[in-house]
C-alpha positions in Angstrom: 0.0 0.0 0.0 1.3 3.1 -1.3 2.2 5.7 1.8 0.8 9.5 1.6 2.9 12.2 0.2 3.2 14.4 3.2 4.4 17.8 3.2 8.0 18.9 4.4 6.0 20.1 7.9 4.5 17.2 8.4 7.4 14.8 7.6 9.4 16.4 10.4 6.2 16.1 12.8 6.1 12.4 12.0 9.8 11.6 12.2 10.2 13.8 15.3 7.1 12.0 17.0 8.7 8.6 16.0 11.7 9.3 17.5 10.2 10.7 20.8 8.7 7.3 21.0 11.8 5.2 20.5 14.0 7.2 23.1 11.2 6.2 25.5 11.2 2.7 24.7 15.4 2.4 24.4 16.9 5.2 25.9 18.9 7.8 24.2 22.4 6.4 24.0 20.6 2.8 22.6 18.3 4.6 19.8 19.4 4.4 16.0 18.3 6.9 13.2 17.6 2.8 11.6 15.0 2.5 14.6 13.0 5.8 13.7 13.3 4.7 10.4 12.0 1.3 10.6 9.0 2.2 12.9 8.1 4.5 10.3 8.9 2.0 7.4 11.1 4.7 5.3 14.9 4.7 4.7 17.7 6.0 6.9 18.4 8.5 4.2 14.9 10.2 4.2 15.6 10.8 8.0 19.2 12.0 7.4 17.1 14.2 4.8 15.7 16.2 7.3 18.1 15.8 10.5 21.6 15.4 9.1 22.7 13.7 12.4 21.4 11.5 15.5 22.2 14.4 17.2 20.0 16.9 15.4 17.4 14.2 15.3 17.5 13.7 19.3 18.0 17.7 20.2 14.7 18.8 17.5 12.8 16.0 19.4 13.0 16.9 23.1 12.5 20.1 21.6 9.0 19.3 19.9 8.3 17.4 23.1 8.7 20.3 25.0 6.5 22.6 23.0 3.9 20.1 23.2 4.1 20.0 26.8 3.9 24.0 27.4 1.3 24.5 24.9 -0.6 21.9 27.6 0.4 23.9 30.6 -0.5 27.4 29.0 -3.9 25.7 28.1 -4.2 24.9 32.0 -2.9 28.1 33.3 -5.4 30.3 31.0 -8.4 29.0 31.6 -11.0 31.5 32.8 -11.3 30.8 36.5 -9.6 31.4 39.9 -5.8 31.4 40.2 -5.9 28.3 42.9 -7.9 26.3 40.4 -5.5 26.8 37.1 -2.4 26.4 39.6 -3.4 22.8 41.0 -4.7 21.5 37.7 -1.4 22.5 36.1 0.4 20.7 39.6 -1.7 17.9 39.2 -1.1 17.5 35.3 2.5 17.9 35.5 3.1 15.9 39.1 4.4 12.4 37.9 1.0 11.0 39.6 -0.9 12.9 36.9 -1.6 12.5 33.1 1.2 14.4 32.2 3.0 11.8 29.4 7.0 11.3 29.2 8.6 11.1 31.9 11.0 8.4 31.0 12.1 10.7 28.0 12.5 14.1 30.0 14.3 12.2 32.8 16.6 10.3 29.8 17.0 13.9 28.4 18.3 15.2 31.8 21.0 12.5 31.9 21.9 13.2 28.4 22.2 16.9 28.6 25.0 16.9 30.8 27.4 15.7 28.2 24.9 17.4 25.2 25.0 21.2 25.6 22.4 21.4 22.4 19.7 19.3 24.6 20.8 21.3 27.9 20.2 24.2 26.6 16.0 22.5 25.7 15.8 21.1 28.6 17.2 24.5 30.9 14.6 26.5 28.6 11.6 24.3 29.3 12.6 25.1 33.3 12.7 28.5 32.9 9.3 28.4 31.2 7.4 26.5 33.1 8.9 27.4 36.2 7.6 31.3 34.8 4.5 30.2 34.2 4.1 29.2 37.8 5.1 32.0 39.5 3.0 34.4 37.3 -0.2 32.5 38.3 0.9 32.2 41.8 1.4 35.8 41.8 -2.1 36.0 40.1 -3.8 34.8 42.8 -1.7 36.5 45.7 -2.6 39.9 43.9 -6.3 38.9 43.7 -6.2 37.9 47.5 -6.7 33.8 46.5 -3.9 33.5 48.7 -0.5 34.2 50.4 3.0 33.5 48.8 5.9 36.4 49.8 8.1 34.6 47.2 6.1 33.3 44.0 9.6 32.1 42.1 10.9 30.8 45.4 7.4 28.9 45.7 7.8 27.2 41.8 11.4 26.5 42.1 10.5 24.7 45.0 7.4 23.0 43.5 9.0 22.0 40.4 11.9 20.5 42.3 9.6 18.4 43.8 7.5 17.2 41.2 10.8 16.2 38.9 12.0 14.6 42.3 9.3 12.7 42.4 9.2 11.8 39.1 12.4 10.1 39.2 11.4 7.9 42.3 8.5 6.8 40.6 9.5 6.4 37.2 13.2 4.9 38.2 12.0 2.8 41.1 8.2 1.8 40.7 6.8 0.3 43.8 8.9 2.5 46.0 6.8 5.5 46.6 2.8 5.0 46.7 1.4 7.2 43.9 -1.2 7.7 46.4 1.4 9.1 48.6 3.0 11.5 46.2 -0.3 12.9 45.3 -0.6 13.8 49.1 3.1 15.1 49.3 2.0 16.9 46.3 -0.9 18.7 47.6 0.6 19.7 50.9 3.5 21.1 49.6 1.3 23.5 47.3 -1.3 24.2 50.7 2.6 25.3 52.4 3.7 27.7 49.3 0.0 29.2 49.4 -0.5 30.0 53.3 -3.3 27.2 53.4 -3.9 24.3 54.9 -4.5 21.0 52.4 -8.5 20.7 53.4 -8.5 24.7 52.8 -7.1 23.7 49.5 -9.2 21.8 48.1 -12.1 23.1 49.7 -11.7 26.7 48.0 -11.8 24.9 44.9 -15.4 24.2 45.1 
């Protein structure tokens, strides 16, 4: 069966999502531009057409992954509603006990990026983003008398350290932390950087 001429665009979109998916399933150092290849069933040349280099290839995915997943936060953080509300939503999207997809490729990316200064700069970016778009809505909410927080980049550095903390125990060693748990951990640490208490939390959501 013939495949569908796609367009340059959405090529790249299709090669980049392939490899995305084969750094999860093999890691970074294992994957091959022969693996994005054959789960795409095109030649290694066509993906040398557009990334010259395994490199390339591996830096403009983590790159696409991580527009995907701050187009999702912004989506979260500006909905029309109360600052608390957006805030936890994003938390609870992003918190490794969420729906939030890829861990196992941002926390292969971190390991990469300290030998690969192309994917440490993506990775350092997506931070600086996110950790942005926290403390704006934090601030949000402090200004609109939601809630208290002296320090809202203080409060997202600390949250995000967290989360990817977290994230590692739970990705890297399943079993060892009760996702129930983490959710909890989760929550109170939020209630702390807000000035409430974790029923206050939740119950200002309703």
């Amino acid at each position: 069966m013939a495949r569908v001429r796609l367009s340059v665009a959405e090529r790249r979109e299709e090669l980049l999502r392939a490899a995305i998916e084969q750094i999860e399933a093999r890691g970074v150092a294992a994957v091959r531009i022969a693996d994005v290849a054959a789960a795409l069933g095109v030649s290694n040349a066509l993906v040398l057409y557009h990334f010259s280099t395994k490199e390339k290839l591996v830096a403009a995915a983590f790159t696409y992954a991580a527009k995907d997943d701050l187009t999702r936060l912004r989506k979260l953080l500006g909905r029309r509603t109360s600052a608390l509300r957006r805030l936890r939503a994003a938390v609870r999207w992003y918190a490794p006990t969420g729906q939030a997809k890829g861990w196992r490729l941002w926390i292969e990316g971190w390991a990469v990026a300290l030998r690969e200064p192309a994917l440490r700069e993506v990775t350092r970016d997506l931070d600086k983003q996110w950790k942005a778009a926290i403390a704006e809505v934090i601030a949000e909410g402090v200004a609109a008398g939601e809630f208290t927080c002296a320090d809202p980049a203080g409060a997202a550095l600390r949250l995000t350290a967290l989360l990817d903390g977290l994230a590692v125990q739970l990705t890297s060693y399943p079993g060892g932390v009760p996702r129930s748990r983490a959710q909890v951990w989760v929550d109170e640490a939020l209630a702390r950087e807000l000035g409430l208490d974790r029923q206050a939390l939740t119950e200002r959501e309703r």
